[in-house]
N, C-alpha and C positions, 0 to 999 in steps of 0.2 A: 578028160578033166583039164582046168586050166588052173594056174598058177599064177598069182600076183603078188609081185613081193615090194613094199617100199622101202624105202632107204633116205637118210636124211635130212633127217627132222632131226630139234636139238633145243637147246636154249639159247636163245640171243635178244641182245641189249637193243630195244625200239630204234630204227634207222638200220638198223643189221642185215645183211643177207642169206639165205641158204637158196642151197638149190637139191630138190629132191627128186629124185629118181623110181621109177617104175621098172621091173622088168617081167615080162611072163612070160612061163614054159608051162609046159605039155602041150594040149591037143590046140594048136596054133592058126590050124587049117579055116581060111575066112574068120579071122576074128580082129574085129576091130578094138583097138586101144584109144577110148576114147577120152580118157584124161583124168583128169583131179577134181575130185570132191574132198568138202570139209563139213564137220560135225565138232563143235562148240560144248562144251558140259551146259545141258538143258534144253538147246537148242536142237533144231531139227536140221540132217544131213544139207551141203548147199551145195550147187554147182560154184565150182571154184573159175576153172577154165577146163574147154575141152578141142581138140582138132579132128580132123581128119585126114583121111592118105590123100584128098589133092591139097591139103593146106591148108584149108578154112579153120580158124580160130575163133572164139567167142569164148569172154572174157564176164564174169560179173562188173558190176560195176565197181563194186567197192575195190578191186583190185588191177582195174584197168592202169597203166600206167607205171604201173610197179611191177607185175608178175608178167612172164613169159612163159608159155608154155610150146615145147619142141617135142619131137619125136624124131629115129633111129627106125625105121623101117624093117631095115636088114636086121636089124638086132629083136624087133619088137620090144621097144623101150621108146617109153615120153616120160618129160622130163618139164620140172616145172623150176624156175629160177626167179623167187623172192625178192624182191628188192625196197628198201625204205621199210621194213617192215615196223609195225604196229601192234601194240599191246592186244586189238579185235582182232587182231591174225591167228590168234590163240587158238588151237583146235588140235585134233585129229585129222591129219590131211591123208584121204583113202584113194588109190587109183583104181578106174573101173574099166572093162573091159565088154563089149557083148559078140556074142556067134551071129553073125549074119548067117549061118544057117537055121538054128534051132529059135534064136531073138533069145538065148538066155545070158542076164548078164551076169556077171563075178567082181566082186571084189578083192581087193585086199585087206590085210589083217591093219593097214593106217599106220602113219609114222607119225606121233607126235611133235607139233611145232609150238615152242611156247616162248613169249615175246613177253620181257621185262620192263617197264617203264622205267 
């Protein structure tokens, strides 16, 4: 089984930043940490940003410019870093992960981030 734990999330004042944190443990073996999704009250889950282990990044639009997304290899941790944030930033931001052996992915239980105008 895998584990995915966030961390990070908070309330901040629009233009604010957080940086939030992935980490996953147990069955680790080929499994890729593929990044940050968010889920809005109402709305449907969205790609946020995701990477890979050569680097490749891809970013929504709406958050190009503002959000970075990193990764920690050795540690199996990505890491996403907010910036100028915005009142539509509001959500549940989940990290996801999939087995390149089985294709099953996991999530995590989401760290709420909530942006005050």
């Amino acid at each position: 089984q895998v584990q995915l734990v966030e961390s990070g999330g908070g309330l901040v004042q629009a233009g604010g930043s957080l940086r939030l944190s992935c980490a996953a443990s147990g069955s680790l073996f080929r499994l890729n940490l593929e990044g940050w999704y968010r889920q809005a009250p109402g709305k449907q889950r969205e790609l946020v940003a995701t990477t890979t282990s050569g680097g490749s990044t891809n970013y929504a639009d709406s958050v190009k410019g503002r959000f970075t997304i990193s990764r920690d290899s050795a540690k199996y941790a990505v890491y996403l870093q907010m910036n100028n944030l915005k009142p539509e930033d509001t959500a549940v931001y989940y990290c996801k992960a999939t087995s390149a052996l089985s294709g099953v992915a996991y999530w995590g239980l989401g760290t709420q981030v909530t942006v005050s105008s």
